[in-house]
C-alpha positions as CSV (number, residue, x, y, z in Angstrom):
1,X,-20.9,-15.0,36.5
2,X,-20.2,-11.8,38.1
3,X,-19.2,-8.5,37.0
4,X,-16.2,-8.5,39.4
5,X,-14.7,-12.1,38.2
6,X,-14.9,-10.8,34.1
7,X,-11.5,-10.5,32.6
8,X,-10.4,-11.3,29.2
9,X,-9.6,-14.6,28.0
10,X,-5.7,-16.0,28.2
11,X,-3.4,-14.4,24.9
12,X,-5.9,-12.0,24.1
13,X,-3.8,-8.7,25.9
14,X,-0.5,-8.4,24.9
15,X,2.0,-6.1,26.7
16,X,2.7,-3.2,24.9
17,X,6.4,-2.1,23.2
18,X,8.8,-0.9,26.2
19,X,10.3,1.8,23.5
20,X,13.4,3.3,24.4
21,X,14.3,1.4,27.2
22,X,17.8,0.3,25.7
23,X,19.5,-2.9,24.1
24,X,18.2,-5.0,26.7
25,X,14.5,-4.4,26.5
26,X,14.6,-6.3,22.9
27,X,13.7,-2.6,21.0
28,X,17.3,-1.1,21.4
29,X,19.0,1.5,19.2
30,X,16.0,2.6,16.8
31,X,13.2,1.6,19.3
32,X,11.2,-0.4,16.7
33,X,11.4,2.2,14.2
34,X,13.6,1.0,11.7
35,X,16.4,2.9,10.1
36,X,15.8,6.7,8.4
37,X,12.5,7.7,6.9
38,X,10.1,9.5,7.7
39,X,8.3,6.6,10.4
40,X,11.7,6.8,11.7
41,X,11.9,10.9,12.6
42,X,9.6,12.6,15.3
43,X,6.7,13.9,14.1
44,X,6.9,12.1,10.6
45,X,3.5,11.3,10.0
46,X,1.2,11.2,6.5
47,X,-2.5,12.0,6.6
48,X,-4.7,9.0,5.8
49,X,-5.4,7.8,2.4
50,X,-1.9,9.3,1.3
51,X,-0.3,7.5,-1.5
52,X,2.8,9.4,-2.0
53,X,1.3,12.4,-4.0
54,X,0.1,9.9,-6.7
55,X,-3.8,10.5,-6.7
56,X,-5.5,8.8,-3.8
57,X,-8.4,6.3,-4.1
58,X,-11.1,8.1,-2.4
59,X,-10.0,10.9,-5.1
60,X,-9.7,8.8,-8.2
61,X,-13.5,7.4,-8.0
62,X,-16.4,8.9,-9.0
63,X,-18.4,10.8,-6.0
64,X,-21.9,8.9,-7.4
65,X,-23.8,6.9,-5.5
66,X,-25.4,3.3,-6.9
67,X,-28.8,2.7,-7.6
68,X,-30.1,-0.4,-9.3
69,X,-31.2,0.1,-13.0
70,X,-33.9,-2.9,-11.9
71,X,-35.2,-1.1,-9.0
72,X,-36.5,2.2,-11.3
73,X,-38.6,-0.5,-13.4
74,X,-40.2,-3.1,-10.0
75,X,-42.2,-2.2,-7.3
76,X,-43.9,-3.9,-4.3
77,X,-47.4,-3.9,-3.6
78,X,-48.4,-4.7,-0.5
79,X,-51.3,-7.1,0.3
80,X,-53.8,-5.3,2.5
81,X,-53.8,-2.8,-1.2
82,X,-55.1,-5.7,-3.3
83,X,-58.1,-4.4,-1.6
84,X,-58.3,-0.6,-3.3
85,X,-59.4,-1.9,-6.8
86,X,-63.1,-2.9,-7.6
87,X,-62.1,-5.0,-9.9
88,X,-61.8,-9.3,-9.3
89,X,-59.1,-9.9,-11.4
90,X,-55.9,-7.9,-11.1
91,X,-53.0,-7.0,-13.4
92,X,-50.6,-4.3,-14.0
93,X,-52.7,-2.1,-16.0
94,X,-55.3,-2.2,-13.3
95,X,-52.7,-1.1,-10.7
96,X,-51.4,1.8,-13.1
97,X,-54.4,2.7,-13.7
98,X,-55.3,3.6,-10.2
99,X,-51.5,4.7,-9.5
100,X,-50.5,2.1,-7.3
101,X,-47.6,1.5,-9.3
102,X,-45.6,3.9,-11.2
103,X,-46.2,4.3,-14.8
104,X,-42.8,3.1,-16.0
105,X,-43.4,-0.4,-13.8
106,X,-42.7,-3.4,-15.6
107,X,-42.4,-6.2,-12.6
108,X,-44.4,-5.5,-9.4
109,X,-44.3,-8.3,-6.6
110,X,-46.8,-8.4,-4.2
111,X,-45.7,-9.0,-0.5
112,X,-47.1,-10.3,2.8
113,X,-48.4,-6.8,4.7
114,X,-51.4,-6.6,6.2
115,X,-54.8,-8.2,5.6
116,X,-56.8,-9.5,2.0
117,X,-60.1,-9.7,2.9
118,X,-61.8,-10.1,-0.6
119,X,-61.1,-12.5,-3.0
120,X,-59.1,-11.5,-6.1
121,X,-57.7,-13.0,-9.3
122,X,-54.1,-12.1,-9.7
123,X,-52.6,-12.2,-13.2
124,X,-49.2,-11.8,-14.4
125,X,-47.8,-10.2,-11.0
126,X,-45.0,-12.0,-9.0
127,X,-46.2,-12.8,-5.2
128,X,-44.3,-13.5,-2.1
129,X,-44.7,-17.4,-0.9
130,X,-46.4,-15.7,2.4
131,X,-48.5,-13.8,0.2
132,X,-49.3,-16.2,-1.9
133,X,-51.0,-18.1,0.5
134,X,-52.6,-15.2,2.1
135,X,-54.5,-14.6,-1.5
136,X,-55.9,-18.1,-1.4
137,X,-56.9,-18.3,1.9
138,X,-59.3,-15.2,1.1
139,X,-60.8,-17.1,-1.5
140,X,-58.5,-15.9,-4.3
141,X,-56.2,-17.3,-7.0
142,X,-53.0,-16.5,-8.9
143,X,-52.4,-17.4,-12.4
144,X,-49.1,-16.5,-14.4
């Protein structure tokens, strides 16, 4: 395949309107704009999002953005900080304790990032499969 032989496929580029070309050119009379109205005259145009003067969309909705009500109360903890506490076993107080989590935390999950070299107990935290695994291969366990 060459740069010089590319072209697009068959049907895909169709010829454009021939407007105002007469009767003959299949877009006679109105030249494909239809009868009166504003489409019709020359320079009728409406600005976008214009719904006739009743109140647009992008108008009528709230200029908030969206954040999840679950995400202010979860947090991830990454693997390679299971190593910051001098504890063995490991639960949410621990991590609050030590502000690894914020203080209004209810659900952390614990992902694959970076190394666990010591081995911890993990207790009533949520872990990725990938961490999960991780944990036990450093001689640590998870219990729920």
């Amino acid at each position: 395949m060459n740069l010089n032989t590319l072209k697009p496929s068959k049907g895909s580029k169709k010829n454009p309107k021939r407007l105002g070309r007469g009767h003959s050119a299949g877009q006679g009379k109105t030249s494909g704009r239809g009868h009166k109205g504003q489409h019709a005259r020359s320079g009728g145009y409406h600005k976008v999002g214009f719904e006739g003067g009743q109140m647009p969309l992008q108008r009528r909705l709230p200029k908030r953005g969206f954040t999840s009500r679950l995400s202010k109360n979860s947090a991830e903890l990454r693997l390679h900080e299971l190593a910051i506490p001098s504890e063995d076993i490991i639960d949410m107080d621990v991590l609050k304790k030590l502000n690894l989590v914020p203080k209004n935390t209810n659900k952390v999950k614990i992902i694959l990032s970076g190394e666990l070299k010591k081995s911890v107990t993990i207790k009533g935290l949520n872990v990725t499969k990938g961490a999960l695994s991780a944990i036990e291969a450093a001689g640590g366990k998870v219990e729920n």
